[in-house]
Every structure is written in structure tokens, then in C-alpha cells.
C-alpha positions as CSV (number, residue, x, y, z in Angstrom):
1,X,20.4,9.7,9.4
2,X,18.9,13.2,8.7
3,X,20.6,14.6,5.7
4,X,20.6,18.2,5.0
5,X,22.2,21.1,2.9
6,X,22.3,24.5,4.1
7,X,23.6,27.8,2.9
8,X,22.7,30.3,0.0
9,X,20.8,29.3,-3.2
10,X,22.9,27.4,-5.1
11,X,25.7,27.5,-2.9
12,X,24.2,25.1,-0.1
13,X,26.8,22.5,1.8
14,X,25.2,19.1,3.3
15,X,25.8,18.3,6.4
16,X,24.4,15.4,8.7
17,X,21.7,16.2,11.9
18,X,23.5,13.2,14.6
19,X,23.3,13.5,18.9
20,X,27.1,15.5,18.5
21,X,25.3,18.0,16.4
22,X,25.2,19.1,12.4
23,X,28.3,17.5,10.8
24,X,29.6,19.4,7.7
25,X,30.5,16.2,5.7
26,X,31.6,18.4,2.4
27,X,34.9,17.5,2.8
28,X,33.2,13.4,2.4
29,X,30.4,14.1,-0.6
30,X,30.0,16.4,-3.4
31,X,26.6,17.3,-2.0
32,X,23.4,15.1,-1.4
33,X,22.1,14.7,-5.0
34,X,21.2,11.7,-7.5
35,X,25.2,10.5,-7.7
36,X,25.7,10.4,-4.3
37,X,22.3,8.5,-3.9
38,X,23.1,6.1,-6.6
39,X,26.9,5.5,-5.8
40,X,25.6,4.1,-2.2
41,X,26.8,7.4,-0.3
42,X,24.4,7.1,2.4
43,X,26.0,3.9,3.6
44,X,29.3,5.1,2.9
45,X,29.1,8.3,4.6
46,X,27.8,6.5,8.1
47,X,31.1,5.4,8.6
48,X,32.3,8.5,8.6
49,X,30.5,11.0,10.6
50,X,32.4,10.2,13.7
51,X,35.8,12.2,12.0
52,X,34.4,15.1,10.6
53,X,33.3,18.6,12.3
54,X,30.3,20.1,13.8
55,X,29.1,23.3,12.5
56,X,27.2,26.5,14.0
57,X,24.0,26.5,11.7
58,X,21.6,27.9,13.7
59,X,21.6,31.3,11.3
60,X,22.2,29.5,8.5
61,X,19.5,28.7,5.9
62,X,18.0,25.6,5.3
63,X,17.9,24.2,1.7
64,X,16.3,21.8,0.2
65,X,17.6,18.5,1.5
66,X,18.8,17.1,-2.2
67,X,20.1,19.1,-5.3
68,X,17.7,19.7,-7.8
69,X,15.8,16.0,-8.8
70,X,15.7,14.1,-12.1
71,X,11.2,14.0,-11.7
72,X,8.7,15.3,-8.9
73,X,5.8,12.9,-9.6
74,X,2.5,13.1,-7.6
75,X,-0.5,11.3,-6.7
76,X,-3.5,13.1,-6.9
77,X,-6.9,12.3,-4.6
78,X,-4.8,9.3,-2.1
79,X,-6.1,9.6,1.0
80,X,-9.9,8.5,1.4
81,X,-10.7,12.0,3.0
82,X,-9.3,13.8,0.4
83,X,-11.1,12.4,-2.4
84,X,-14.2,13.0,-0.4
85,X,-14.1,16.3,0.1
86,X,-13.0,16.6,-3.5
87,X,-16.1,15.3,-4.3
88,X,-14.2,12.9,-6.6
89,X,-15.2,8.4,-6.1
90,X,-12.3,6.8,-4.8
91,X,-9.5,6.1,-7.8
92,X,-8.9,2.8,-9.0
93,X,-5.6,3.1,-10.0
94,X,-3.1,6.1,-8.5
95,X,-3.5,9.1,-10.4
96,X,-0.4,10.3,-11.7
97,X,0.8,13.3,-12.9
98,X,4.6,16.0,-12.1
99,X,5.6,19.2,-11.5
100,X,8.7,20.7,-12.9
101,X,12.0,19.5,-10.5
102,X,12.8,23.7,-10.4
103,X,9.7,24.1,-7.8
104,X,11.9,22.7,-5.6
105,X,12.9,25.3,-2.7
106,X,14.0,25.4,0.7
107,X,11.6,24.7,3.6
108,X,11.1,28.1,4.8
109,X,11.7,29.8,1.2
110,X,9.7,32.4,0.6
111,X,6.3,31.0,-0.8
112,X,5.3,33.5,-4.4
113,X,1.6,33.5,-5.5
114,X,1.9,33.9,-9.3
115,X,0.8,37.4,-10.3
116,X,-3.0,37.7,-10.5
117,X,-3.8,34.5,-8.6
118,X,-6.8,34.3,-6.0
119,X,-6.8,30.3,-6.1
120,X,-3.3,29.3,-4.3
121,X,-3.9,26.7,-2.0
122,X,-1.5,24.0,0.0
123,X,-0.8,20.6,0.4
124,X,1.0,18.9,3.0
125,X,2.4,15.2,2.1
126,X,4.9,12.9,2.5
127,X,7.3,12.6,0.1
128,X,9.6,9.4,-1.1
129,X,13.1,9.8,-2.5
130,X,14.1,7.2,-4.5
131,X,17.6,5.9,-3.5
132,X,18.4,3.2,-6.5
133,X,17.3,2.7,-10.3
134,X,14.0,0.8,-10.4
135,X,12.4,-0.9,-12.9
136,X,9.3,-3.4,-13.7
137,X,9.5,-4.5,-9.8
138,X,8.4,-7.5,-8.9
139,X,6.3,-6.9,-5.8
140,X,6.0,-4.0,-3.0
141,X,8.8,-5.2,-0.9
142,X,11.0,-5.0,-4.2
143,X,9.6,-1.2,-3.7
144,X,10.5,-0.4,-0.2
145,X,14.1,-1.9,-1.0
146,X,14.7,0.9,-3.5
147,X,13.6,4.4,-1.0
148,X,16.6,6.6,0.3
149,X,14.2,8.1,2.6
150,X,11.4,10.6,3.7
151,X,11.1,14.0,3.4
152,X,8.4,16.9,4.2
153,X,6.4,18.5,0.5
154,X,4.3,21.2,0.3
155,X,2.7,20.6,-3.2
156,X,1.2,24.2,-3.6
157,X,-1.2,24.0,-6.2
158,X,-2.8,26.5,-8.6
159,X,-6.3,25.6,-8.8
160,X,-7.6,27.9,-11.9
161,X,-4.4,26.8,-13.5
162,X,-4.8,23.0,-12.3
163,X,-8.6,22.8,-13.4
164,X,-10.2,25.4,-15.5
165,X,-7.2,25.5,-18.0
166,X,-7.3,22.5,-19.8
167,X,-7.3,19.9,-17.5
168,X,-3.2,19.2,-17.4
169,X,-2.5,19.5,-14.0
170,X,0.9,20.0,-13.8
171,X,0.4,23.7,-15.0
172,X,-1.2,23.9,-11.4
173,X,1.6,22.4,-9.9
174,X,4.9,24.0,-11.9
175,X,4.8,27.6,-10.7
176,X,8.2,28.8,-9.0
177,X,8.8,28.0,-5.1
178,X,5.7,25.2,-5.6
179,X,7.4,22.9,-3.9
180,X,8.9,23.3,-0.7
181,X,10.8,20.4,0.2
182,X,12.4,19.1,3.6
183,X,13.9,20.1,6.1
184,X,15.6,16.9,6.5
185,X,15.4,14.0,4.1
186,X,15.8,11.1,6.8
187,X,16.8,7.7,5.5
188,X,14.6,4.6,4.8
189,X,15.7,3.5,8.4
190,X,14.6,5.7,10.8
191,X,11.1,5.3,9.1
192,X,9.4,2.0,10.2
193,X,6.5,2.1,8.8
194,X,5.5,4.9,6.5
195,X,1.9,4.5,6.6
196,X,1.9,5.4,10.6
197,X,2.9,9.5,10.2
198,X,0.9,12.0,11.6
199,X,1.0,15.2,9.5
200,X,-0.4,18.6,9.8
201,X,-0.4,22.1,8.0
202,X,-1.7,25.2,9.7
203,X,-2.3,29.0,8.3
204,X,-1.5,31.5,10.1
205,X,-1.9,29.6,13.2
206,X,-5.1,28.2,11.8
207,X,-4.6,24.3,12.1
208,X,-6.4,23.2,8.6
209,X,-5.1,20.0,7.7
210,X,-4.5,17.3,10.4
211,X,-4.3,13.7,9.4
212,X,-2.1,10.5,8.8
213,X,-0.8,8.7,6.3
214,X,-2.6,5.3,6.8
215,X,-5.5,7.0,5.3
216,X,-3.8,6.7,2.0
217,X,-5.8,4.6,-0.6
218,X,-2.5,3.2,-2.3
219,X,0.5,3.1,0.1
220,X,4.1,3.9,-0.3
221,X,5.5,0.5,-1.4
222,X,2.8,0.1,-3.8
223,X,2.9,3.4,-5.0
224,X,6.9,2.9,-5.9
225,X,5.8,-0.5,-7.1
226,X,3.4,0.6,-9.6
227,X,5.7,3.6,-11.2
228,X,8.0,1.4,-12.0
229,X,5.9,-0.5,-14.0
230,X,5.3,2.6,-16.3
231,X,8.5,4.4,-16.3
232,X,12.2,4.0,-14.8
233,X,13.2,5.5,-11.7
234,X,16.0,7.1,-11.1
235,X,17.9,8.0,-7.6
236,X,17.4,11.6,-6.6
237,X,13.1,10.9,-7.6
238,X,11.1,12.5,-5.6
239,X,7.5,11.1,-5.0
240,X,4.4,13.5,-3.8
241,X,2.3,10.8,-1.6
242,X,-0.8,13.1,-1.7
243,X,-2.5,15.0,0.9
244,X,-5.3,14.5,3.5
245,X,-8.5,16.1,4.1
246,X,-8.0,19.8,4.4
247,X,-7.3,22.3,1.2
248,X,-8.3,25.6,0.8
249,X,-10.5,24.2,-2.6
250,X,-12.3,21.6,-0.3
251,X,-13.1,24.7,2.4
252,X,-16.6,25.7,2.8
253,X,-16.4,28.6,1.4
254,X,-13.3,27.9,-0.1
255,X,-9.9,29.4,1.0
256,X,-6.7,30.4,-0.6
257,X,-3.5,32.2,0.2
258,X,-2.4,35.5,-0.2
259,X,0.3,37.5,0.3
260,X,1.3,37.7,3.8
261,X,-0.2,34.5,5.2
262,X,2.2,32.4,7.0
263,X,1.9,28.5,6.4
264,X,3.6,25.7,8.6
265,X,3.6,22.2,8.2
266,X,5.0,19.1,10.1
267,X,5.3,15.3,9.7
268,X,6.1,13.5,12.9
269,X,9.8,12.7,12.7
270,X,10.8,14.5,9.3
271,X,10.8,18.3,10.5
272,X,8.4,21.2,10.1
273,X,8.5,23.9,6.9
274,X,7.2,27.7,7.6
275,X,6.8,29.7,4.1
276,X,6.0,33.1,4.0
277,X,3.9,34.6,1.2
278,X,4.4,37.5,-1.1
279,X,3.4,38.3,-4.3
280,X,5.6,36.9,-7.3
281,X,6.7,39.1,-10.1
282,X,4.5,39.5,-13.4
């Protein structure tokens, strides 16, 4: 299934994408948020899709596919590329770090540079949402068991903020909008195999990431397997996979957005995001 919420900020109602069209299932769910991932909704609302309506939303707009998360954790420097034109070695172990669960926005919100910034760059990834509470799992296949589905991130990064101010990432990561999310979140089933997406991310019509997911160093079952060992997750978590080759920072000379600059970005099968830039308020 393709789950998503559409309507105002705040006032968004989910609905289903199936062949009959978008089915407004609000009459069925509260909304598509950690209780309805946790209380097995997803299975319970499949039953139900044939009896409910189909909606006109082609003027509507498109929220983010689940209500504001518990945690947006990330991997930084997973795909092979990546860390090469980082000029960073290869990690280890997954480096791990958040961004505040309010950067969450709609697909095609608009994108804010934070006042004064010249180092605003993009990310496209794939991201995980965890569908059940996981702890201490035992192996990866423990991991896939636990993921809701897939969605479409655009980690937008600060990169004065992210490196030259202390080292704590996440203060690159937390500005508001800084994480476009969706536009579908499309269950664990209609993914296969994770590691086989092709994604890209283009500005203003300049193609500048183009890659795949089976470039990642550590892949999504091992990733899920690995927080767990370190913290709980919760349904309604969403997990940043990391990004391929690509970024502004890795650019020779470097490049970063502005106001005005139009970004899109796709993943086979999970939809395509478009942000517009402006310039936030001081």
C-alpha cells in the first residue's frame, strides 16, 4: 500500500494511493502516525479499502506521509561513493547521529535556507519507518521483520553549522523544513529488496546525484539491527539510510542552494519530492 496524508498543515487526512484511486480512509484511522503503526493498522486497514470512498486530490497538498515521529536518526558517510568524495576512509561501524522530528515537512514544502546561510546543501536517501518496538534483535532478518515501509528523505544539511560549529552534527541537520519526507510511505511489501532502488536528486533541472542503494556500506536490515542494540525503537521511527555520491560540499567548486533554486528528487517506486527555496526568517 501507499499511504498518504494530504491537506493543510496540521490538518492533513490520510488516505490510501490503490488502482480505484486515493481512498480517504479517515472514517477507518485516526491518521497514519506511531498508534496506528503499532496497533497493526496497516494490516487492518487492507481489509478495508474496498468500502470506503475515493477522493479528488489532485489540488490538494501533500503532507508528510506520517504525523510527526518519536526520532529521525541518520547515517552519515553509507554509500562507498559518498565517503569518497567526502574524503572520509570507509566507517567501521554506522555513524549515527538525529535531527529534530519537527524538520519533518511535506514533499513539496517550501524548502527555507536559515538566514545568513551560503552552505545549504541536499541529500537524497531512503528512508525506513519502523512499524513495531524493537529491541536487542537478534539478527538482520529479526530487522526486516520490524519496517512499516519506505519512504523518500531529503536530509538538507547545514554544512558551516554541521562542521565548523563544534562538530555535533545534528545542529546541521535541525533547521526548520530540513527534512522533506515522502510523498508516499509504501509498506515493507511492495519493497523486495531495499538495496536494489535507484535514486536521484536534480537542481534546477541539473541532475547532481544519481545512484542506488546497493552502494550502501551497511544495509537496511543491518542498519535496523544495529540501532536496536543501542537504543529502543519505537513505531512511527524514521531512519535516514544516507546519501550517494553527489552533494553540493563534495562539488568541485563546491555548490549550495539559494533562494530560488528548485530541487527534485525520486526513488524508483516511492514517489518524487520538488522543494522550492526561499529565504527563512531571521
Amino acid at each position: 500500500m501507499k499511504l498518504m496524508r494530504v491537506g493543510p498543515p496540521g490538518a492533513e487526512r490520510p488516505v490510501v494511493l490503490t488502482e480505484r484511486g486515493a481512498v480517504d480512509v479517515s472514517s477507518a484511522v485516526e491518521d497514519f502516525d506511531s498508534a496506528f503503526l503499532a496497533g497493526d493498522g496497516i494490516q487492518r486497514l487492507r481489509g478495508q479499502l474496498d468500502d470506503l470512498p475515493v477522493i479528488d486530490i489532485e489540488n490538494l497538498r501533500i503532507g508528510p506521509p506520517l504525523r510527526r515521529p518519536g526520532h529521525v536518526l541518520c547515517i552519515g558517510l553509507n554509500y562507498t561513493e559518498h565517503a569518497r568524495e567526502s574524503g572520509q576512509g570507509i566507517p567501521a561501524e554506522p555513524i549515527v547521529f538525529s535531527k529534530a522530528p519537527n524538520t519533518v515537512v511535506g514533499p513539496n514544502d517550501t524548502l527555507l535556507i536559515p538566514p545568513g546561510s551560503v552552505r545549504t546543501d541536499w541529500e537524497v536517501e531512503l528512508a525506513v519507518v519502523i512499524g513495531k518496538t524493537a529491541r536487542y534483535l537478534q539478527d538482520e532478518q529479526s530487522a526486516l521483520d520490524v519496517i512499516a515501509g519506505y519512504a523518500i528523505s531529503n536530509d538538507v544539511s547545514e554544512r558551516d553549522y554541521q562542521l565548523e560549529r563544534g562538530g555535533q552534527w545534528i545542529k546541521g541537520k535541525s533547521c526548520e523544513t530540513f527534512n522533506p519526507f515522502g510523498p508516499w510511505l509504501v509498506t515493507a511489501d511492495e519493497v523486495p529488496d531495499p538495496q536494489q532502488l535507484s535514486m536521484r536528486l536534480s537542481v534546477n533541472g541539473q541532475v547532481r546525484q544519481d545512484g542506488a542503494t546497493d552502494d550502501m556500506i551497511f544495509g537496511v536490515a543491518h542498519l535496523v539491527w544495529y540501532l536496536s542494540q543501542f537504543m529502543v525503537l519505537d513505531p512511527g521511527d524514521i531512519i535516514n539510510t544516507g546519501t550517494p555520491k553527489g552533494v553540493g560540499l563534495g562539488l568541485a567548486p563546491p555548490v549550495f542552494l539559494k533562494a530560488g533554486d528548485v530541487v527534485d528528487v525520486s526513488i524508483d517506486g516511492l514517489g518524487m519530492q520538488r522543494q522550492v527555496c526561499e529565504d527563512g526568517r531571521p
